[in-house]
Each structure stands twice: as structure tokens, then as C-alpha cells.
C-alpha positions as CSV (number, residue, x, y, z in Angstrom):
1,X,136.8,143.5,202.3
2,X,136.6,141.9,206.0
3,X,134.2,139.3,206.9
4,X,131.8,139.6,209.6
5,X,132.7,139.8,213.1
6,X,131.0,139.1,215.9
7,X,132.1,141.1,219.6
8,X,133.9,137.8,220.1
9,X,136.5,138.8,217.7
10,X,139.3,141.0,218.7
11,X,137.8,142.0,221.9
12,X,139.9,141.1,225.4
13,X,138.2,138.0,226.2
14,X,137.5,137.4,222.8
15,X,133.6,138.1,224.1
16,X,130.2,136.8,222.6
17,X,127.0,138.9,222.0
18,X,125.4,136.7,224.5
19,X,126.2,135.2,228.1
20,X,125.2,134.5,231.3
21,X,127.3,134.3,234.3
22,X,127.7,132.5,238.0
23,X,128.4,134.9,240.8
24,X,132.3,134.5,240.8
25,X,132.2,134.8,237.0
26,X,130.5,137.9,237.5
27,X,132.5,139.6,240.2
28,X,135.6,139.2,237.7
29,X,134.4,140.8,234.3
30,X,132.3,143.0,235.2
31,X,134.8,145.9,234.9
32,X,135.3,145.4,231.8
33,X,132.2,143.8,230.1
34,X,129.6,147.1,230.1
35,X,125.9,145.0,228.9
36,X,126.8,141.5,229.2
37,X,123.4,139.4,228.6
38,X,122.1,135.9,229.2
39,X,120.2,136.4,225.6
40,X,118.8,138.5,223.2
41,X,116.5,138.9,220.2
42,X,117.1,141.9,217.5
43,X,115.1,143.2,214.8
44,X,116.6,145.5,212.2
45,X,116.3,147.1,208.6
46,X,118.5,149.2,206.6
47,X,117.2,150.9,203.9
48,X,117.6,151.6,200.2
49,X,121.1,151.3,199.3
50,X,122.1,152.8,195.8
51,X,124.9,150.3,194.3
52,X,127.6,152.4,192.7
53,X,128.8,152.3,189.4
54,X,125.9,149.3,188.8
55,X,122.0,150.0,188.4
56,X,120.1,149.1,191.2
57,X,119.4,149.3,194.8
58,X,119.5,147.3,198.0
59,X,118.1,147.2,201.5
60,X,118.9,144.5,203.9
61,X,116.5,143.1,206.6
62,X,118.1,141.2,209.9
63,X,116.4,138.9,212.1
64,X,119.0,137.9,215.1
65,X,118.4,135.4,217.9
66,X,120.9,134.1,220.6
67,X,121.4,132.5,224.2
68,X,123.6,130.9,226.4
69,X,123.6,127.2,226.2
70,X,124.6,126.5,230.0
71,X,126.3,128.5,232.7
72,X,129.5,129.2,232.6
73,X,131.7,125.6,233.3
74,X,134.4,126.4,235.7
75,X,136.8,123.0,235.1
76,X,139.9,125.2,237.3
77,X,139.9,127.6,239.5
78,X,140.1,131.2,237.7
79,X,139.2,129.6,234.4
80,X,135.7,129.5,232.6
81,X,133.9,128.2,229.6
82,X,131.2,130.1,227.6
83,X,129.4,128.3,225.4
84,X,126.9,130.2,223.1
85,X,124.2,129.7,220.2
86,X,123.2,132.6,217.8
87,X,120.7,132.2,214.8
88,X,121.0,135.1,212.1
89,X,118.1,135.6,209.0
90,X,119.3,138.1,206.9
91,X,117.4,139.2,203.7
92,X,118.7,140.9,201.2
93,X,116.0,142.7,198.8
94,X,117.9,143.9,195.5
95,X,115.9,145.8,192.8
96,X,116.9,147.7,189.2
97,X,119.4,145.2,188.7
98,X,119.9,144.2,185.4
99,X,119.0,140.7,184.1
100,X,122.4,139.5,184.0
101,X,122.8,140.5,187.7
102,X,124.1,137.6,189.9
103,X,122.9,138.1,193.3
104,X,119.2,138.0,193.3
105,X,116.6,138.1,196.3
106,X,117.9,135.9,199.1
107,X,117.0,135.0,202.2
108,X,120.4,134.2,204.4
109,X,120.6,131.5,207.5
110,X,123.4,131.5,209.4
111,X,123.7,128.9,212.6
112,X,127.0,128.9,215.1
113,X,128.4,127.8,218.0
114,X,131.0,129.1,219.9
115,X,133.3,129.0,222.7
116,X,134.9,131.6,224.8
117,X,137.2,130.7,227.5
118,X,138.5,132.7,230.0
119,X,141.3,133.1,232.7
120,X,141.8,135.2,235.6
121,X,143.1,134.8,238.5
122,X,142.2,136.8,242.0
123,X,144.4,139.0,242.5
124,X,146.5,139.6,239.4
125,X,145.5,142.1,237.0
126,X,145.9,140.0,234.1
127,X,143.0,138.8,231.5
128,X,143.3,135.9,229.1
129,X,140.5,134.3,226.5
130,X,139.5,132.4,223.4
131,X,137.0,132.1,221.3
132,X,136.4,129.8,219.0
133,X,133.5,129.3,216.4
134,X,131.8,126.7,214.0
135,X,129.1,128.6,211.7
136,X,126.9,127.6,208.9
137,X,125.9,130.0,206.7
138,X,124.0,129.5,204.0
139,X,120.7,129.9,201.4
140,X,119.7,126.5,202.7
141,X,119.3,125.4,199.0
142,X,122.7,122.9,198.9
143,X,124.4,122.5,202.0
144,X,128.2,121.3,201.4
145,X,131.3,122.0,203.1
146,X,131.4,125.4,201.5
147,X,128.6,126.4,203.5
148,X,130.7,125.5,207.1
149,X,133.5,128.2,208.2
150,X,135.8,128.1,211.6
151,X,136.8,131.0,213.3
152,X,139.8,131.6,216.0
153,X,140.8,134.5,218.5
154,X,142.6,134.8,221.2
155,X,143.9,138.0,223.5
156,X,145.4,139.0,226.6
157,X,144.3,142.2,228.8
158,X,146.0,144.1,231.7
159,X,143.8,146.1,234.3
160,X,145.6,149.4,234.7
161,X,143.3,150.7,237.7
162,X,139.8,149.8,238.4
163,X,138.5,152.1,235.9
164,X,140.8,151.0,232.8
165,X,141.4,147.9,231.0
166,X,144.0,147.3,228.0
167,X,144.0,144.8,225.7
168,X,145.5,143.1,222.4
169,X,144.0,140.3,220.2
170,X,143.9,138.8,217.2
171,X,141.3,136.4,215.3
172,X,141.8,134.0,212.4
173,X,138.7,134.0,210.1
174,X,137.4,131.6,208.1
175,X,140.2,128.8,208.6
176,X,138.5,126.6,205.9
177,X,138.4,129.2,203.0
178,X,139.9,132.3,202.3
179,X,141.7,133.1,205.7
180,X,142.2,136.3,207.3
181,X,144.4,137.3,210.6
182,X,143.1,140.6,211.9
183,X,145.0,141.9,215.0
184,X,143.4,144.7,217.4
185,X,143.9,146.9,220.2
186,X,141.3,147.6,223.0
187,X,140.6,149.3,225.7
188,X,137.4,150.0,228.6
189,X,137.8,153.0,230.6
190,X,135.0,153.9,233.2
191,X,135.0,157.1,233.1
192,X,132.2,157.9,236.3
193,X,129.2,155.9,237.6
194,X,127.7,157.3,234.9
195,X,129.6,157.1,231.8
196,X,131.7,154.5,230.0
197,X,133.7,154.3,226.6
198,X,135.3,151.4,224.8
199,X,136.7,149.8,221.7
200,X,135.8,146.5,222.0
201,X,137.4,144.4,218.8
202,X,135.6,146.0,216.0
203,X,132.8,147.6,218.1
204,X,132.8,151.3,220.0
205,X,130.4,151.8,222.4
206,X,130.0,155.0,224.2
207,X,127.9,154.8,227.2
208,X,125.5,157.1,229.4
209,X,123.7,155.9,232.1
210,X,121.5,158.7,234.0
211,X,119.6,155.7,236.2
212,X,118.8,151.8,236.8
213,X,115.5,152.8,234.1
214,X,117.4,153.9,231.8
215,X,120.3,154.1,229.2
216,X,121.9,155.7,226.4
217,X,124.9,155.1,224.3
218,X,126.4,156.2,220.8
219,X,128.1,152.6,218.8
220,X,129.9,151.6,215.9
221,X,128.6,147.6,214.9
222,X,130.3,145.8,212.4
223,X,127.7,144.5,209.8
224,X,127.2,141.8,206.7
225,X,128.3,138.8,206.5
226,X,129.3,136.1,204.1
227,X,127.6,133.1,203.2
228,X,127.9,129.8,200.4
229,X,125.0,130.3,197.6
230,X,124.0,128.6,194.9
231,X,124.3,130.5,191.4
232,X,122.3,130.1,189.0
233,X,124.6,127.2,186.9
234,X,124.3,125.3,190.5
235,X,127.9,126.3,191.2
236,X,128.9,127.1,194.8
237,X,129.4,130.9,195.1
238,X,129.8,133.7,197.8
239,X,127.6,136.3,198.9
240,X,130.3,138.7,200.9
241,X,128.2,141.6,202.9
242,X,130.4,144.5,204.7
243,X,129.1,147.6,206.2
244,X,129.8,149.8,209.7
245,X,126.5,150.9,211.8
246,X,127.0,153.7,213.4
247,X,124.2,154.9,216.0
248,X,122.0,156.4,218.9
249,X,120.4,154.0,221.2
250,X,118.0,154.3,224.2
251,X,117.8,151.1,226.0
252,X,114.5,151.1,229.0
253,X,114.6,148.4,231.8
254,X,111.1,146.4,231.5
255,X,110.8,144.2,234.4
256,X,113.5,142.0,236.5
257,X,116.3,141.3,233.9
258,X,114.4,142.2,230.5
259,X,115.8,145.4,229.0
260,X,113.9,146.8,225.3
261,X,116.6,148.6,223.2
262,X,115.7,151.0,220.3
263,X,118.0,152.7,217.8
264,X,118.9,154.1,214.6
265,X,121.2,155.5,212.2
266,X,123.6,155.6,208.9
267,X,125.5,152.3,207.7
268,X,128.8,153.4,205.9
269,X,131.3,151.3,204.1
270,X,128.9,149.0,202.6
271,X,130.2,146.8,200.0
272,X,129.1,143.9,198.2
273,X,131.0,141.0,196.7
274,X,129.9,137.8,195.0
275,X,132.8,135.3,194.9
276,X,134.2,132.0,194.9
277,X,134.5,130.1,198.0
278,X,138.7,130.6,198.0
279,X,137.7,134.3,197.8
280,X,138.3,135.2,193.5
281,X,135.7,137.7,193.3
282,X,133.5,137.6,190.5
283,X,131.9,140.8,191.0
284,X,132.4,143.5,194.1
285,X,130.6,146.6,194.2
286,X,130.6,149.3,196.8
287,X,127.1,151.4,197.8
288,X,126.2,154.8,199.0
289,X,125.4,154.8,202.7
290,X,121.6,154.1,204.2
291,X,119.4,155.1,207.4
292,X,119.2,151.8,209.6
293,X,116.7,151.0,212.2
294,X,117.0,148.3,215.1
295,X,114.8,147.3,218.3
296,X,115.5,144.6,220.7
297,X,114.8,142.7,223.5
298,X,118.1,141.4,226.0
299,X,117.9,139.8,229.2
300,X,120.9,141.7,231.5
301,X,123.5,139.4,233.5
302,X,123.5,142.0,236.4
């Protein structure tokens, strides 16, 4: 079971879903940041999702929602700070359960801030970053220190030629509960003008881009999450969410900055888990894999 990861974690810089950046900012990472974006609002829903060796079905609804705070803060020369906001509704629909069933219907906040910092000097081919994350995530019904987790990463790239980047990272997840250190290796590689792949922390992207109208790409997203609840005794309990999203997308330049993004596919390696907040798990079931559908709105940093 892994909790949910954002890009941030693992990837070079550790890098956020959202960001803006000033021109020198800009000039640096673009190499190896393919879709980097001031903001961006997502709308998606997997469907039916037979629960194995249970009764009973789920389907998962995601409501997403995130933007830069300020531009990037430069306090040295070759150094920047990133800070983000991202608001996540996920609802989880669960039917044929039996009575006796502990996760129920829920609707699922989660609110974070984060930090990347970055390092690069002109001239030198290597990358450094953090990241750094305060999240709540919760029902919203008790809020207590359960309902608060802290995330770490760190990592360190080299630019092999202008069309490849290498990387190593690790995070530290969920410092305040049941921690987990997850190491990774990535890598960018622009392959022409027109195509680009990369294995950025968790996520794979595979990128085609035929003009400035249009683009297309094949990516693996890490999905779930894991958020406090409150059961039905009032005790403070876990509702841990992991799946994989693997899928076609066709992204169509609007106007100025504002890019719509449409795509679909299959979720695979979902797993549920309802658990104590040090992570004994009270109950973990896996389920079959489920169609997914996602459109969204992003505003482009170049």
C-alpha cells in the first residue's frame, strides 16, 4: 500500500502540479519540466469498481483545484521558492456492501500547502530541490491532529545533454503517522521538437506534440489518497485509497495561456484499506480495474 503522491514526490525538483514562473526561472527548467502551469482545475470519475473477495462495488468522483500562491521568490542567486495551494473533493460512492461494512458514502477534503525549492546554477549542469508539504485531509466531521500529515522530498539531477536529464530522489510520507521513505529514479529525454518521454517520481508521461494547437500524450497518474474519518463508534480511523491511471489525453490550446485537457482510460492496482491512524489495518481489500474519465482546464507557464 503507498499513500498518495503528488508530482512533487520523487521527481528531480521534487515538482508540484501547479506553478508559475519569472523569466530566469523559466529559462532554467524548462528542459526538463514538459507542461509546467500557473493553475489548474480537473474534473474526473472512475467508474464501478467490483471489491474482491467482499460484496459490493465502488466508483470514485474527484474534484481538483490548485494555483500558485506568488511568483517564484528568488532569496540567492540560482535559488527559488515555489509556494503552492491545491484543494482536492474526492467522493467515494460504495454500494452492495453489507451492513456491517465500515466505509460508507463519503465525501473527502483535502487542503495543502507546499514548498518546492530549487537550485541551479548557470552554467553547471547540476539540479537540486525540495519539497515540502502540510495537508489536511479529512471528512470535515472532527478535525484533530489525526486529520494533519507532513511530507518531505528532496533530489538531485544532472543534465547529460540538452535533450536528457537524470535524476534520484526520495520523499518521506506522512512524518506524523505511519511513515514511509520511498526512493526513485527519473529521467526527461527530448526526444525531437515533437516528442518527449519521462518518468517523473511516480508519473510517466509520453508526449506528442504535432503543433502550438494541439497535444497528445499517453500517462501513468498515481491515484487515492488517505484521509482521518470518523467511524461509526466516533473513533478516529483511516480511509487509505491506492490506484494507477493509466491514459490517452488530447490537450487543445483555448486562448492566450488557457489550455482544455480531455482524457480517459483504465485504473489498475486499486486497493482499499480502512485503518488506524499508526497504520493497523482493520480491513484492506483490493478491486477489479475501472474505465476513468478526466477533463481540465490549466493555464500554461510558456
Amino acid at each position: 500500500m503507498t499513500h498518495r503522491l503528488t508530482v512533487a514526490v520523487l521527481s528531480l525538483l521534487p515538482l508540484p502540479s501547479f506553478a508559475q514562473t519569472t523569466a530566469p526561472l523559466t529559462a532554467a527548467t524548462q528542459f526538463i519540466i514538459p507542461a509546467f502551469a500557473s493553475a489548474r482545475t480537473a474534473l474526473s470519475q472512475t467508474g464501478s469498481m467490483d471489491l474482491e473477495n467482499a460484496q459490493g462495488d465502488m466508483d470514485v468522483t474527484r474534484f481538483e483545484i490548485g494555483s500558485l500562491l506568488s511568483r517564484p521568490i528568488s532569496p540567492a542567486e540560482g535559488m527559488y521558492i515555489v509556494p503552492l495551494f491545491e484543494y482536492e473533493l474526492t467522493s467515494l460512492n460504495i454500494d452492495g456492501t453489507p451492513a456491517a461494512f465500515p466505509i460508507h458514502d463519503e465525501d473527502l477534503h483535502s487542503l495543502s500547502l507546499s514548498t518546492c525549492v530549487i537550485s541551479m546554477r548557470q552554467g553547471s549542469p547540476w539540479i537540486f530541490g525540495g519539497w515540502a508539504r502540510a495537508e489536511l485531509a479529512s471528512d470535515f466531521q472532527h478535525i484533530n491532529g489525526d486529520d494533519f500529515t507532513f511530507d518531505l522530498a528532496a533530489g538531485a539531477g544532472y543534465r547529460v545533454s540538452d535533450h536528457l536529464t537524470v535524476a534520484i530522489g526520495a520523499a518521506l510520507i506522512n512524518l506524523n503517522g505511519d511513515d514511509t521513505l520511498i526512493p526513485g529514479i527519473n529521467f526527461d529525454w527530448v526526444v525531437s521538437d515533437q516528442f518527449r518521454v519521462g518518468m517523473y517520481g511516480p508519473i510517466f508521461v509520453a508526449a506528442y506534440t504535432p503543433s502550438a494547437q494541439w497535444a497528445f500524450s499517453f500517462r501513468g497518474d498515481p491515484g487515492g489518497g488517505v484521509w482521518n474519518v470518523t467511524g461509526d463508534a466516533g473513533q478516529s480511523r483511516s480511509i487509505d485509497l491506492t490506484s494507477y491511471q493509466l491514459g490517452l489525453y488530447a490537450s487543445r490550446h483555448l486562448t492566450g495561456d488557457l489550455w482544455l485537457t480531455a482524457g480517459a482510460g483504465a485504473t489498475v492496482g486499486n486497493e482499499i484499506a480502512y485503518t488506524r491512524p499508526n497504520g493497523g489495518k482493520l480491513l484492506e481489500l483490493d478491486a477489479d480495474e475501472a474505465l476513468f474519465g478526466i477533463i481540465s482546464l490549466r493555464l500554461k507557464a510558456w
